[in-house]
C-alpha positions, 0 to 999 in steps of 0.5 A: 475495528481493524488495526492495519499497518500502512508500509511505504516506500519513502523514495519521493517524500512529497508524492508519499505524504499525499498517499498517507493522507489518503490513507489515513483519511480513509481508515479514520473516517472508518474508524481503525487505527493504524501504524507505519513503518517505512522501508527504502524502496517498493522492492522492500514492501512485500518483506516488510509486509511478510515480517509485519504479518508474522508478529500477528499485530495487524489485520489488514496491510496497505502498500504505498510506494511511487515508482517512476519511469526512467531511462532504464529498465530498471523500472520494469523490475520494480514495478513488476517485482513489488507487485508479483511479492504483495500479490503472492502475500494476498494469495496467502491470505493477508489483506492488503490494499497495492498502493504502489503507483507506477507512472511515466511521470511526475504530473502522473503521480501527482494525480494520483496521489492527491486525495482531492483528485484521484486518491489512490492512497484512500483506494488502497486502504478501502481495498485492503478493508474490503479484503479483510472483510471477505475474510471475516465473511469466509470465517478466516483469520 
């Protein structure tokens, strides 16, 4: 069974808690064990991911973040800055599952957040598994 570090962003604590759940659910339906650790914002996710792999502890990753639009552009940078890092980490071969929900608002996230609606937190863990696998299936890692 995998051991897979689930890396959130804890900026709205309410929409986070629903994507833990999804997650969990999900990797204890199937068995793996998991840890979490917790970093300020999504433009910390890709490095704590980085530094996570390098200890060698973890098979597979999972990102959980929610960012919501605002008045300025800040949310551009950190939706496509979070997702341009975790995606250079998967091209250099870690298995990770984006959690990472970018949305116009509350209602938005809410939906996709809650494991009874669209569990998107469950998707990230299913994916993050499934990526691991295709590297088992390659002879990788």
């Amino acid at each position: 069974m995998a051991h897979v570090l689930i890396a959130e962003a804890r900026f709205y604590s309410h929409l986070n808690d629903m994507l833990l759940d999804g997650v969990r659910s999900a990797l204890e339906t199937e068995g793996h064990s998991h840890e979490t650790v917790t970093v300020p914002g999504a433009l910390e996710l890709p490095a704590a991911i980085s530094l996570a792999a390098d200890s060698g502890r973890y098979d597979a990753y999972v990102a959980l973040g929610v960012v919501i639009r605002g008045e300025t552009y800040h949310f551009e940078v950190v939706s496509n800055e979070s997702a341009r890092g975790i995606m250079a980490l998967t091209l250099d071969g870690l298995a990770i599952g984006n959690g990472i929900l970018t949305v116009e608002n509350e209602e938005q996230a809410l939906a996709r957040a809650d494991k009874t609606r669209k569990d998107k937190g469950g998707e990230a863990a299913k994916a993050a598994l499934a990526m691991l696998a295709l590297k088992e299936q390659f002879g990788i890692g």
